[in-house]
C-alpha positions as CSV (number, residue, x, y, z in Angstrom):
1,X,95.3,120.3,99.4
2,X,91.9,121.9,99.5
3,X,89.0,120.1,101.9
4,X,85.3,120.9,101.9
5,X,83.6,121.3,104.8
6,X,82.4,118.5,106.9
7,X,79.1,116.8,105.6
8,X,76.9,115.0,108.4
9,X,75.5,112.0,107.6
10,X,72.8,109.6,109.3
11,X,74.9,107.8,111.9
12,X,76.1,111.5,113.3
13,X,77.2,111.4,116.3
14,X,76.8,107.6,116.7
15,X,79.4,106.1,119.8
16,X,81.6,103.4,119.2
17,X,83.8,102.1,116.6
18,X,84.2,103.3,113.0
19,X,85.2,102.9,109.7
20,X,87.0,104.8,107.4
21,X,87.6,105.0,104.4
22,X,89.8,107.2,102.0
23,X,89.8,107.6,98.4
24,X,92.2,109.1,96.1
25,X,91.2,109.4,92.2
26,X,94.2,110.6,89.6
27,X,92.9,111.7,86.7
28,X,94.5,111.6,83.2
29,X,93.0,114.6,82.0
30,X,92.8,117.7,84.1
31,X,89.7,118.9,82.3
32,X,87.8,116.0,83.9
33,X,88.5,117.1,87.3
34,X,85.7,119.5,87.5
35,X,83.0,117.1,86.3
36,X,84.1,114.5,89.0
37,X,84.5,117.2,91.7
38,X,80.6,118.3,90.4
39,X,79.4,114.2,90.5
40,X,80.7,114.1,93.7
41,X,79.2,117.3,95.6
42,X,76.1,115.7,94.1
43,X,76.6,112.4,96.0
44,X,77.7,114.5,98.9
45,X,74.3,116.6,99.4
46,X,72.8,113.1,99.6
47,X,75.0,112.0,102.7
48,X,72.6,113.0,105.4
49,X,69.6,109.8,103.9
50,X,73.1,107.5,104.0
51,X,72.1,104.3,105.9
52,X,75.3,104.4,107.9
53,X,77.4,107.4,106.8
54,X,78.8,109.0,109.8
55,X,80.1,112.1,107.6
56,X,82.6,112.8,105.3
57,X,85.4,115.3,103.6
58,X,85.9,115.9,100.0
59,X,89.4,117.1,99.0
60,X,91.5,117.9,95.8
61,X,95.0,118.6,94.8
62,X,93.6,120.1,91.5
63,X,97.6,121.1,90.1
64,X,98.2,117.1,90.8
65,X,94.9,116.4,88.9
66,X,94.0,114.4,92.1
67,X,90.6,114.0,94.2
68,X,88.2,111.8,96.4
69,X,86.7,111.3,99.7
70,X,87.6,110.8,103.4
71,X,84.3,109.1,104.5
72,X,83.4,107.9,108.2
73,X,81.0,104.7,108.7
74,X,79.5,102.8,111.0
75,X,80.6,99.7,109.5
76,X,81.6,97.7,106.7
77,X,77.9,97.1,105.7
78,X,77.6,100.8,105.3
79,X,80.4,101.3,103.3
80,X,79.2,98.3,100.9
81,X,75.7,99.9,100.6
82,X,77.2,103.1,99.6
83,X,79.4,101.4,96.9
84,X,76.0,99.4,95.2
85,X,73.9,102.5,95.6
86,X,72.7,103.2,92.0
87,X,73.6,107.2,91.7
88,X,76.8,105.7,92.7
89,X,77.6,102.9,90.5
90,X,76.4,105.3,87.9
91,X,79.1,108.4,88.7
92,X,81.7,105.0,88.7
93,X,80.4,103.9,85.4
94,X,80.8,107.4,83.7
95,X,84.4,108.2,84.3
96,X,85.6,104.6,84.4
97,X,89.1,104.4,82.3
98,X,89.3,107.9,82.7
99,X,92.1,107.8,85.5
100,X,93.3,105.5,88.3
101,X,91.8,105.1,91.9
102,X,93.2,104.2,95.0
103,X,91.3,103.6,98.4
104,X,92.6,102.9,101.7
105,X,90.5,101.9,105.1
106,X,90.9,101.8,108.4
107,X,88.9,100.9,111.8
108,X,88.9,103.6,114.2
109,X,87.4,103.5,118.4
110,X,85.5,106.3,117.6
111,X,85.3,109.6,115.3
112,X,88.2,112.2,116.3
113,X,87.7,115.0,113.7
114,X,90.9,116.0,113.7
115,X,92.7,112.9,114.4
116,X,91.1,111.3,111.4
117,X,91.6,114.4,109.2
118,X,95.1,113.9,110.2
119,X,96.0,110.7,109.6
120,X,94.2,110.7,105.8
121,X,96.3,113.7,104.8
122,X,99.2,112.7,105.8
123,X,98.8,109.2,103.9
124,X,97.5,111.4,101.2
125,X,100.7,113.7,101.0
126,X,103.3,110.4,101.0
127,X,101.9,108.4,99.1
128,X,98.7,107.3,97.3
129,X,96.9,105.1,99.5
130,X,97.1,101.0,99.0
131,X,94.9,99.5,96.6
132,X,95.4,101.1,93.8
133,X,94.0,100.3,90.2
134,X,93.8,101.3,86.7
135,X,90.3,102.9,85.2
136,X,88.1,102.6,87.6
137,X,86.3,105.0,90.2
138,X,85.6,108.9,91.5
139,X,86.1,111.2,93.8
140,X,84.1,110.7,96.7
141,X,83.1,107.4,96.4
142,X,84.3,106.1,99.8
143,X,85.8,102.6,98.6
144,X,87.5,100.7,100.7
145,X,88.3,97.2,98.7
């Protein structure tokens, strides 16, 4: 599993409780993988004007033709206003039926880098997370319903 760097958002370094929220987009076709990886770095440089994004991961398993997001929040608000943000809802729109999405969330006390990075990637390596479904979503989108 490969894992960008971290990406700040807004709420960095906000105390308190947290949400997040992890993503994890199969493709059909592994020559979509780079477009959706691309679509996604671009919502990713976008993070830090996020109302509410405390940060987030990208990651891929590129030989499993697998990708998406492990995105921290401030709240569920947050995570809602990312997933009607237009650039958004657009990158959704364009690969929709193109693979199968899963998303997973969690509440957290606070933000433990590590701890968090932990926990996603091991539910990552068992098992696609709950919530899975059939042509719709992208990497990095941060859903969590």
């Amino acid at each position: 599993m490969l894992r960008s760097s971290w990406t700040a958002g807004q709420a960095h370094g906000h105390s308190g409780p947290v949400l997040v929220s992890v993503t994890d987009f199969t493709l059909d076709r592994l020559r979509d993988l780079p477009g959706v990886y691309g679509e996604a770095r671009r919502l990713a440089a976008h993070w830090p004007e996020l109302d509410g994004a405390y940060g987030m991961w990208l990651w891929t398993i590129p030989t499993a033709r697998r990708c998406g997001a492990v995105a921290v929040w401030r709240d569920t608000a947050a995570l809602h206003g990312f997933i009607a943000w237009p650039p958004h809802v657009a990158v959704m729109r364009a690969y929709k039926g193109r693979g199968t999405l899963a998303s997973a969330t969690w509440q957290a006390d606070g933000f433990d880098p590590r701890a968090t990075w932990s926990r996603a990637q091991a539910a990552l390596r068992t098992k696609p997370p709950e919530g899975r479904s059939r042509g719709n979503g992208v990497a990095g989108a941060g859903h969590g319903h």
